[in-house]
N, C-alpha and C positions, 0 to 999 in steps of 0.2 A: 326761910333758910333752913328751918329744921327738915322740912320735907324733903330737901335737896340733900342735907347732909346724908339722913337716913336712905334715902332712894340709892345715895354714893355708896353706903356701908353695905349695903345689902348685896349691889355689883359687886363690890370687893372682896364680900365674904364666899359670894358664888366663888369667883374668880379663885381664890386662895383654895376651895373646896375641893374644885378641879385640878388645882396645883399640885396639891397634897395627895392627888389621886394619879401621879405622876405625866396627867395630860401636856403641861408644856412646864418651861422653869420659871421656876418665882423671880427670877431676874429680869423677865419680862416685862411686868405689872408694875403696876403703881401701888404702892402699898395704902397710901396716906389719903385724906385729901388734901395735903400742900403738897403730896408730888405730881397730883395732878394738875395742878397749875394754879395763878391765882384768877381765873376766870372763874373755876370750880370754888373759891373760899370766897369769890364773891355774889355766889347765891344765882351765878347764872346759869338757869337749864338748858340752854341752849349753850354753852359753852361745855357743860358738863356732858351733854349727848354728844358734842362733838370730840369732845378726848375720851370719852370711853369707848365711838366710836374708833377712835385712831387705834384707840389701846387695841383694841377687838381685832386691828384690822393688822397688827403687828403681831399679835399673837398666831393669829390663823397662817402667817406667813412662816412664823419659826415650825407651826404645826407640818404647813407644808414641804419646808425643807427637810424637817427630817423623815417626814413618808416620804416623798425623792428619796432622801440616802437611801432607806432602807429597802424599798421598791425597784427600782432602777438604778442598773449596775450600767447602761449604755453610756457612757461620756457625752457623746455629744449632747444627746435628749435629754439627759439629766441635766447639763449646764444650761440649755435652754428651756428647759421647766423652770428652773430656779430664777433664770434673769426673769422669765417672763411674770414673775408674781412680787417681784422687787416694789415696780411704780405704785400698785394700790397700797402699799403701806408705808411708799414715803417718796413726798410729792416731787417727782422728777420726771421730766421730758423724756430724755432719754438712756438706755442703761447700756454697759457691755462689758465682756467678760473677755480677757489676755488670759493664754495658759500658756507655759516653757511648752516650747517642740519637745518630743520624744528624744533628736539626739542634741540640746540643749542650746545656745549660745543664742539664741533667738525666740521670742513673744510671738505668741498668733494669735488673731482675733478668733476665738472660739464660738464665739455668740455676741449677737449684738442686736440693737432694737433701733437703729438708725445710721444712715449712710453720709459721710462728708459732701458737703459742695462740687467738693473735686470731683467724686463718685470713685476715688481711687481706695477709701477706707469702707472694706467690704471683709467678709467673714473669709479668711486664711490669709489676713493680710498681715505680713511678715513684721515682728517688729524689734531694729539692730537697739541691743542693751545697750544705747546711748544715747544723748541728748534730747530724751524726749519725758514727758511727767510721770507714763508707764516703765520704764527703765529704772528710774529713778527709785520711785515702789517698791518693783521689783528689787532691786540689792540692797535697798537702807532696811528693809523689812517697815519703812514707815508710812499714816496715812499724810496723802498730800489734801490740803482745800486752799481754795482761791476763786479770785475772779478772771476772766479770760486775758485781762490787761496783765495779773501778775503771772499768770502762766509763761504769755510771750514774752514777759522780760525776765525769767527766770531757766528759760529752755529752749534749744536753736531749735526745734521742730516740734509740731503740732497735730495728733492725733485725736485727742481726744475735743477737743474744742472744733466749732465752726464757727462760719459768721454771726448764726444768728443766738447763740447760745454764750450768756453773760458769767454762769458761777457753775464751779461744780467741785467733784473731790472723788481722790482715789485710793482705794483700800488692798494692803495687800491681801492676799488668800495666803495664810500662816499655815500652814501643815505640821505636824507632829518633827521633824526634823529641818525643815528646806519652807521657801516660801514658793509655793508651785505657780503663783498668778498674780492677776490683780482683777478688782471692780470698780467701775470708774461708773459716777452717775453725772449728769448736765443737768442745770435748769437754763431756762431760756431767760429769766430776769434774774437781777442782783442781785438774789435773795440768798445769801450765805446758811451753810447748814449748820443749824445749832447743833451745841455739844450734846443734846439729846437724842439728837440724829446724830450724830456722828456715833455715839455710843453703840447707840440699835445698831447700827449699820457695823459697826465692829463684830456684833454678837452673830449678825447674817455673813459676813465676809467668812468667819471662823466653822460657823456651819456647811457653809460653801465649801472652805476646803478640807475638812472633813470627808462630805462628799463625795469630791472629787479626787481625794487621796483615795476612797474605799474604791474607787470607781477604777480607779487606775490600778490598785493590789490586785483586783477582781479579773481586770484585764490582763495584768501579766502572769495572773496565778492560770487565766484561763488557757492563754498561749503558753505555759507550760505544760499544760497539760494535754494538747494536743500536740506537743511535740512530743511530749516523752511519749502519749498514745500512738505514734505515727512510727518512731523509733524502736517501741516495742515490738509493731509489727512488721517495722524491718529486718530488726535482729530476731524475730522468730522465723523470717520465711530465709536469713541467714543459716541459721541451725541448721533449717530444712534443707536448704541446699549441701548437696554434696561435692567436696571439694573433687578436685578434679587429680589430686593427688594430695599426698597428705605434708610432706616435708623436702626439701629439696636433695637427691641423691644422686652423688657425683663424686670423684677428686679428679675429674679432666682438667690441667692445665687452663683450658679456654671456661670451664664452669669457673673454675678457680680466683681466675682474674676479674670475673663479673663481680661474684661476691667479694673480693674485698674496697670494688668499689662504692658494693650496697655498705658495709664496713665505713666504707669513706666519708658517703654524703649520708649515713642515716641518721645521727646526732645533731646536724642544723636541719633546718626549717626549708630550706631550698627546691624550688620543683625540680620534680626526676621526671624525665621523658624514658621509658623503657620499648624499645627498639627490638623486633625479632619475630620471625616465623609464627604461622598461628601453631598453639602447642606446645610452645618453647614452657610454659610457666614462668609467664610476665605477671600472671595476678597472685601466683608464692613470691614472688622477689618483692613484689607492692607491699605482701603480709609483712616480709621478713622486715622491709626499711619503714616499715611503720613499729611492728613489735621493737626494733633496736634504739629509737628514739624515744624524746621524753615525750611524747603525746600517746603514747604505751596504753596507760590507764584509761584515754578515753576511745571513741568510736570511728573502728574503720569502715567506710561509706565507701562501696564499690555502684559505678552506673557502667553497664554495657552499653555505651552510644549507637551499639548496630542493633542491639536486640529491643530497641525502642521506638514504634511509628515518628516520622520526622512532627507529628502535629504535637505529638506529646511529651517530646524528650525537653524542651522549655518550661514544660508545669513539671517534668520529673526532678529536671535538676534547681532550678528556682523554686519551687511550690508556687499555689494560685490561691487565692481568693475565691471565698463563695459570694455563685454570680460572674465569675470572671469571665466565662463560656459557655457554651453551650452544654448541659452535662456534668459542670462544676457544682453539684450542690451541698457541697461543704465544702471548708476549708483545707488545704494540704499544706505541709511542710515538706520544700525539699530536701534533695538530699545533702546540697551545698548548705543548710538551715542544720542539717541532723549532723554533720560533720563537721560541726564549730566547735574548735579548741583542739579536733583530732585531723584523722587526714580523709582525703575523698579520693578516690580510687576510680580517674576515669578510662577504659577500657575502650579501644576502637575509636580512640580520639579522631580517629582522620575522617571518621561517620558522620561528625559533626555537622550540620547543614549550615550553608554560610549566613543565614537571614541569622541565627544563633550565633556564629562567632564574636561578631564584635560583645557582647553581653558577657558572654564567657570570659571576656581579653579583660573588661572591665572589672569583673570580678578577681581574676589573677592581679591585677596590680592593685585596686584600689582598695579591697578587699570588703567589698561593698554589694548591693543588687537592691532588687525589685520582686517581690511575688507578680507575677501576673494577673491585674486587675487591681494592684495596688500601687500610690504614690509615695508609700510610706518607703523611705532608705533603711535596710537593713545592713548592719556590720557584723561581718563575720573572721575567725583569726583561723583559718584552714590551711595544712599543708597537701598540697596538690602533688599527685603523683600519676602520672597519664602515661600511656600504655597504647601502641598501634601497629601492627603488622604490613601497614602500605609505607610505600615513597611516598613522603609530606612535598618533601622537596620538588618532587615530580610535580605533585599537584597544584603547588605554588605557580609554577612555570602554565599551567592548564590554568590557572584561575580558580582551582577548585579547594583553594585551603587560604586563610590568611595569611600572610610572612610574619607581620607582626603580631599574632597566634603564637605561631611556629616558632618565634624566636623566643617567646615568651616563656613558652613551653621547653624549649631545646636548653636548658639554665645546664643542667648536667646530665648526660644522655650515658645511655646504659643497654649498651646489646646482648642482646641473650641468645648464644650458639644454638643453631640448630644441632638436632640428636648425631646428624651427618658430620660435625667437628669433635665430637665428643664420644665418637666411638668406644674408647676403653670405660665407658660408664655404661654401655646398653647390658653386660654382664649384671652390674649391681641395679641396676633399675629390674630387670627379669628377674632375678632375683626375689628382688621387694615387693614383685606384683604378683607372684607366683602365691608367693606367705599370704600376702594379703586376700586373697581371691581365694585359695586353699581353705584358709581357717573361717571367711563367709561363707563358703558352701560344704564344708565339715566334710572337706576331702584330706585326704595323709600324702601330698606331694614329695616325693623325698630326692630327686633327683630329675634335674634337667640333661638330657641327650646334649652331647658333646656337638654332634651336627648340627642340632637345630640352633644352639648358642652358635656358634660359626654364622649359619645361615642367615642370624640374626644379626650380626655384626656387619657381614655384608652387605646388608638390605639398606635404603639413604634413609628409609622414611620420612617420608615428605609431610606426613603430618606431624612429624617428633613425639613427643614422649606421650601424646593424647592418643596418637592409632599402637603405639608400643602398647600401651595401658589397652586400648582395647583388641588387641591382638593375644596378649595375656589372659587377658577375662576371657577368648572365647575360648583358645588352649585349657585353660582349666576344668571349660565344661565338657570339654570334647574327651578328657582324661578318665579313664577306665581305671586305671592301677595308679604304682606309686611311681612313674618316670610319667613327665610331662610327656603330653602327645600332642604338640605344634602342629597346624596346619600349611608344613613348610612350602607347600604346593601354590599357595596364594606369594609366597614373598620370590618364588619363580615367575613371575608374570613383571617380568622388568621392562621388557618392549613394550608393553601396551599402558603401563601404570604409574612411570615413574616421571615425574613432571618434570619441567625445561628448567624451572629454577634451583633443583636437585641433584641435578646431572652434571658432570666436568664441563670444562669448555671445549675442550672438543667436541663430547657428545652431543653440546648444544650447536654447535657447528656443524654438526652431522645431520641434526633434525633440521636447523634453517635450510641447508642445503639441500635436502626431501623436497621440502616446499618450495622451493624457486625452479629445482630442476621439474616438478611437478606443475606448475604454474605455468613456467618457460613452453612445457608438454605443450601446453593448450593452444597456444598460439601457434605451433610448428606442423608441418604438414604430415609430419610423421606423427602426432600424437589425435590423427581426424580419425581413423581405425576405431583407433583404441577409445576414443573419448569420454564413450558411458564408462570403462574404467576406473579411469583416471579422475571422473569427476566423483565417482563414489570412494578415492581414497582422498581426495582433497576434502572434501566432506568428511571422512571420519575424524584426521586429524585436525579439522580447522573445527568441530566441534566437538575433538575432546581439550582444547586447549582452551575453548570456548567456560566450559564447564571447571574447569580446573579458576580460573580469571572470573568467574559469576559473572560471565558475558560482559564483562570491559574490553574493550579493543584496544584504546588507547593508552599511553601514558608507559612508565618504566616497568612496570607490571600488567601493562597489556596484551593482549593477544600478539598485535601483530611484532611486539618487542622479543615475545618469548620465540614466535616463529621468524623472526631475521627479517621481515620484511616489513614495505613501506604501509601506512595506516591506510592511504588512499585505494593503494592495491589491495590490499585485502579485504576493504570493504566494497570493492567492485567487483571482487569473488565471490562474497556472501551473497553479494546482491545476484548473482548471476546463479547462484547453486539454492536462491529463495531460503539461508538459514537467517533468521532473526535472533540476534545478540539479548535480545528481553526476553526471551524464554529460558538462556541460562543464567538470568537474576535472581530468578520466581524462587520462592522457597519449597523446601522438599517437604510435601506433605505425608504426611504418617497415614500408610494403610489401616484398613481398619478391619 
């Protein structure tokens, strides 16, 4: 017996040596030999190799838990490291881990080391915080132990038990504030776990969530940081970008009226649909009704829908996952992600491709989405403010737009005059572009010609305040002295330049009627003479109206709408004069 004792004292003294050398906690070990049991006080070696092994085998397990913490920050692989080194140091069948969902009200099997009878209990198997042993856990913060008889007469439903499995017990996972989980172990016979086990198994549940509390800081400190990373280089290619005018200048009656209903609707949260001419400055009205509400302080998220290939405007405005496609090899944040709590600014909404609409529809009401390649729900609180220069309406009737999109979208709608309603403003905008353009190129502009303001006044501008802006920039360069010197010669070309949605109604009346009495020509026996004529002026005008529409034909802003006549006819002219409508899609490539 004295051998035994001494052989004890000598383990124990290692054991404490190593303690003291902060390898694992003295709370682990057995200090004594009466805490090692009375097999050890009664001289049996075989009893004493078998608790010293256990001891040894419950230490190396707390060893292991906290190299996991400190080592592995991945949630999943960390909680399956950790279940998987549970059984060797304490005798159970089988083990599994519950963690809350991310958006909460519900248990998921995270990890586990054995599947029900049913085959229905498998890892993300959902579990409702009621009537079950893990529920229960889960909100008392306490541990449950029993036999499989008192489970089902204490609990309508049956998770953690099967058939063949007699005892077991479930530990919550205690975090620093919240109880984030539970571990639940099974034995297959009777054998109830002693309060010695139950203890240990307290001291690993506690380590667990530990863990997987660091596990989870680490993850959302990570995904902050890729957003704010992602945001930063938003708003610096923001910066970079040059506004396309700087403030909105006007007191036209028809400007007037718009803004005081940016005024109106800018203080609630309500989507604004902004309606108008390419040019008008719909993305200053978007600034203005964001700057005047209280989401002020955080971030305005602008997406151009048209200036985005259709494969990638769904990872632009959702973000993806790495791995989610081809070429995805990191993770992105969108911009619907980057404009949470602010507003998101989407431009050429009617771009949209429809495989996207419904997602987008989802998003405006539920205020909810999906990265691409993820099943994770993310919740977002964004005020939408969307922006389009086509007929929705038109496209609706074509199939080419959602309705319930559009209506979604249409909450409070806001049109913005072309520069042609708002004449008495083209003086102060000349003006403000004159100063502006002058003092970038360290010119002393001191006066604009009486004729060329005139001239300018007359003119519709059909691209509004964006060709005024650059019609200013290139007068300034062209300026030798101190009076603007306009290139009033270009705003003379009103026959050849001045597009059908620009023009009075009569004058568009005047141009349908070109084209039908031209048209009408072809078939009439007076117009066989003339016909290579005739076919080279139907040709000019049917492809400059072509170009004017980005080769649409159809619809309230298509070709053959703008020229008075029918879709079918016209493209039975196209077809007969060989012009193809997809070559005025293509975009304009920059010489070089």
């Amino acid at each position: 017996m004295s051998a035994s004792v001494a052989s004890i004292k000598g383990v124990t003294g290692s054991v404490l040596r190593r303690a003291d050398h902060g390898e694992f906690p003295l709370s682990a070990v057995a200090r004594t030999p009466r805490e090692l049991g009375p097999s050890v006080m009664g001289g049996d070696n075989e009893g004493v190799t078998a608790e010293l092994r256990r001891e040894k085998g419950r230490l190396k397990l707390l060893m292991d838990l906290t190299g996991e913490a400190v080592s592995n920050q991945e949630l999943l692989d960390l909680v399956r490291a950790m279940m998987m080194s549970i059984p060797s140091a304490i005798d159970s069948d089988r083990v599994c881990i519950f963690l809350e969902r991310p958006n909460g009200g519900e248990l998921e099997v995270y990890a586990l080391d054995f599947t029900s009878e049913a085959g229905s209990f498998k890892q993300g198997t959902t579990v409702p915080l009621a009537g079950t042993i893990t529920s229960h856990v889960f909100q008392t913060g306490k541990l449950w132990t029993g036999t499989r008889e008192q489970a089902c007469a204490a609990f309508s439903r049956q998770l953690l038990f099967a058939e063949r499995f007699g005892t077991g017990c479930m530990l919550p996972l205690s975090g620093r504030k919240r109880v984030l989980g539970t571990l639940g172990l099974v034995r297959a016979e009777h054998n109830p776990y002693s309060k010695d086990e139950l203890d240990f198994l307290s001291r690993v549940s506690s380590q667990i969530a530990l863990a997987v509390e660091n596990a989870l800081a680490y993850r959302e400190i990570s995904e902050l940081k890729d957003k704010l990373a992602q945001e930063k280089l938003y708003l610096e290619g923001e910066i970079r970008c040059e506004l396309k005018f700087d403030q909105i200048v006007g007191h036209s009656p028809a400007l007037r009226h718009a803004l005081r209903l940016v005024q109106t609707v800018a203080p609630s949260d309500s989507t604004v649909l902004l309606l108008g001419e390419t040019g008008t400055g719909k993305e200053l009205v978007a600034r203005a009704i964001h700057d005047l509400s209280r989401r002020q302080p955080r971030a305005f998220v602008r997406l151009n829908c048209a200036a985005i290939p259709t494969g990638l405007l769904e990872s632009e405005l959702f973000g993806h996952e790495k791995g989610a496609f081809t070429g995805a090899i990191s993770q992105k944040v969108g911009r619907l992600e980057l404009a949470d709590q602010g507003t998101l600014f989407l431009d050429e909404v009617g771009d949209v491709p429809l495989e996207i609409q419904p997602k987008l529809l989802r998003a405006l009401q539920e205020r909810e989405f999906e990265r691409l390649g993820s099943t994770r729900t993310r919740k977002v609180e964004v005020r939408m403010v969307a922006a389009t220069n086509r007929d929705l309406e038109g496209m609706i009737a074509q199939r080419e737009f959602r309705s319930d999109l559009y209506y979604r979208l249409n909450v409070f709608p806001i049109r913005i005059p072309p520069l042609r309603e708002r004449r008495e403003d083209i003086a102060l905008l000349t003006r403000y572009f004159v100063q502006k353009f002058a003092r970038q190129m360290q010119k002393q502009i001191e006066t604009i010609p009486a004729a060329a303001l005139k001239a300018m006044e007359e003119w519709d501008w059909p691209g509004n305040v964006r060709e005024l802006q650059n019609f200013i920039e290139r007068a300034v360069i062209l300026t030798r002295g101190k009076a603007l010197e306009a290139p009033l010669t270009e705003l003379q070309k009103t026959g050849k330049r001045m597009v059908v949605g620009s023009v009075s109604p009569s004058g568009r009346d005047e141009i349908a009627r070109i084209v039908r009495e031209t048209i009408s020509e072809m078939d009439s026996e007076v117009a066989k003479s003339g016909a290579k004529e005739i076919d080279e002026r139907q040709r000019e005008e049917i492809e400059r109206v072509l170009g004017e529409t980005k080769g649409r034909v159809g619809g309230a802003e298509g070709a053959a709408a703008r020229l008075g006549v029918n879709r079918t006819t016209l493209l039975a002219r196209m077809k007969k004069l060989s012009i193809d409508p997809k070559l005025f899609s293509l975009p304009v490539m920059a010489s070089t």
